[in-house]
SELUM-9725 format. One record per residue (C-alpha): x, y, z; residue number from 1. Coordinates in nm, 2 decimals. Example, Ala and Ser with C-alpha at 12.3 -4.5 7.8 and 13.67 -1.06 7.14 Angstrom:
+--------+--------+--------+-----+
:     c1 :     c2 :     c3 :   k :
+--------+--------+--------+-----+
:   1.23 :  -0.45 :   0.78 :   1 :
:   1.37 :  -0.11 :   0.71 :   2 :
+--------+--------+--------+-----+
***
This chain:
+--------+--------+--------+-----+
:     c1 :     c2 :     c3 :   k :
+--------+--------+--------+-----+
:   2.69 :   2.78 :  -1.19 :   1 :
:   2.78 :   2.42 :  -1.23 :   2 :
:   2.62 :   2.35 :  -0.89 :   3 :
:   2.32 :   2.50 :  -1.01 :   4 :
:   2.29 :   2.28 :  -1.27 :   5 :
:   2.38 :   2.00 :  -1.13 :   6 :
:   2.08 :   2.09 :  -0.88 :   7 :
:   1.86 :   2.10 :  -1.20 :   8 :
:   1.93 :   1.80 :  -1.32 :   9 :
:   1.91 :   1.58 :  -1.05 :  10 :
:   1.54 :   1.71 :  -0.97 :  11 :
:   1.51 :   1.68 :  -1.37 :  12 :
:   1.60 :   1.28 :  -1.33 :  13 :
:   1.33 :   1.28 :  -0.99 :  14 :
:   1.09 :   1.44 :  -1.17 :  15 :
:   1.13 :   1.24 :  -1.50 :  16 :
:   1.09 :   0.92 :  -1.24 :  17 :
:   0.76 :   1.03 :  -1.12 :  18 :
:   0.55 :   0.82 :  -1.32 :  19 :
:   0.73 :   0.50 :  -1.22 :  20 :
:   0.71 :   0.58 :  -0.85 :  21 :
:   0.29 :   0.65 :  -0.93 :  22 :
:   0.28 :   0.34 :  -1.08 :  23 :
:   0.45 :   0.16 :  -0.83 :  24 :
:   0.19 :   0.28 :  -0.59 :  25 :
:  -0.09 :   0.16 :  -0.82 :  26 :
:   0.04 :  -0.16 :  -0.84 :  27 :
:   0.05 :  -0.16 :  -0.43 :  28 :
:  -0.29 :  -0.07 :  -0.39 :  29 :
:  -0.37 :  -0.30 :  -0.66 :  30 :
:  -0.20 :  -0.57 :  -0.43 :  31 :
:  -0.37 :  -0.46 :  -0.10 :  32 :
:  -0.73 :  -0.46 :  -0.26 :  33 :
:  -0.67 :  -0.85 :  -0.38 :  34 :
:  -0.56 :  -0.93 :  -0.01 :  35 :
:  -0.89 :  -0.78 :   0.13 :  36 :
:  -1.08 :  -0.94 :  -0.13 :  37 :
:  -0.94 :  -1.27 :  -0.10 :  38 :
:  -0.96 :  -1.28 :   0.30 :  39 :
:  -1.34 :  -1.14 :   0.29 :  40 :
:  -1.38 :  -1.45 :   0.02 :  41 :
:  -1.23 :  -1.69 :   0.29 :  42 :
:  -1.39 :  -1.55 :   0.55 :  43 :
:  -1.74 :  -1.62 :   0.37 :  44 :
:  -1.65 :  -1.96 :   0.31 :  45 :
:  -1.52 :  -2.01 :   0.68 :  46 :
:  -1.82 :  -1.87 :   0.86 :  47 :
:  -2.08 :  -2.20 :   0.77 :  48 :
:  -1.75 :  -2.44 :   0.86 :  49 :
:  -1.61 :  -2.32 :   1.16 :  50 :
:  -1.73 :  -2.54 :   1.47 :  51 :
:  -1.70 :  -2.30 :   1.76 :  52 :
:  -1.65 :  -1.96 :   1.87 :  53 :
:  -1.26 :  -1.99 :   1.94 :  54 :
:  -1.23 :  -2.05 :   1.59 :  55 :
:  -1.40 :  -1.80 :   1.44 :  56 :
:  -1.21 :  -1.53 :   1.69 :  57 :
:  -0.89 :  -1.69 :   1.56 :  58 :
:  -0.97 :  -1.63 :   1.21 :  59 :
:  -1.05 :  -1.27 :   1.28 :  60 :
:  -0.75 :  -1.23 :   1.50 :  61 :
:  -0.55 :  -1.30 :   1.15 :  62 :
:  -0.78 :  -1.08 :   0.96 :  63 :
:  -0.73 :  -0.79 :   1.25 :  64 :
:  -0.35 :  -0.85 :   1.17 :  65 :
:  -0.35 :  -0.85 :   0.81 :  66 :
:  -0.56 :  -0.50 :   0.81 :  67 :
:  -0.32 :  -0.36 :   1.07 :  68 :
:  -0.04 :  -0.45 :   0.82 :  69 :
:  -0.28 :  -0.29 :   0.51 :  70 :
:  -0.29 :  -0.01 :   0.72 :  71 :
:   0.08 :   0.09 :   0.81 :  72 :
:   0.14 :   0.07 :   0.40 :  73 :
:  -0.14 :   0.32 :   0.31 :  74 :
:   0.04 :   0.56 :   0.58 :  75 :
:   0.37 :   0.49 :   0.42 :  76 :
:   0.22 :   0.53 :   0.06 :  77 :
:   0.06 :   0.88 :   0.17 :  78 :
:   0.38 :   0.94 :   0.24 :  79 :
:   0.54 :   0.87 :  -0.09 :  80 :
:   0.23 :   1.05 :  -0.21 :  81 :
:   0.33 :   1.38 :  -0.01 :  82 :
:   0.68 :   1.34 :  -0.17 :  83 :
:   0.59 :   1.33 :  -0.48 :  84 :
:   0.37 :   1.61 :  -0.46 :  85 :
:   0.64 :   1.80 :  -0.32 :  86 :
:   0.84 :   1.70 :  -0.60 :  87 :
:   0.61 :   1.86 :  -0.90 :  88 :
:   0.54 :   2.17 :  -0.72 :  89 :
+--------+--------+--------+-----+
***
């Protein structure tokens, strides 16, 4: 019996936790979005200044990287988002 309480309570204290864990992920794809938009903002600047080709593929070369980087966190936040649907039910 005591286990079985102790069982309850512990998904009690996940479930009660929930909303900080959803807000958590807000604030990362809050984080993400600002990192696109900033880079599309430089990138618009960058395109009347840049003197050659080479620099411009450098340039998108770091933007390729930062979106490869943007993408492996939505994976592991659709993961945290599976979780936590697992959780409620």
């Amino acid at each position: 019996m005591a286990e079985h309480d102790e069982l309850n309570e512990a998904l009690s204290s996940t479930q009660r936790n929930i909303p900080d864990l959803m807000q958590a992920i807000a604030l990362e794809q809050t984080a993400m979005a600002k990192l696109i938009a900033a880079e599309t903002e430089k990138f618009s600047g960058l395109t009347g200044t840049l003197s050659n080709v080479e620099d411009l593929h450098l340039h998108g070369e770091h933007v390729r990287e930062l979106l490869k980087l943007i993408i492996k966190k939505e994976i592991l936040i659709e993961f945290h988002l599976d979780w936590i649907r697992e959780m409620v039910r």
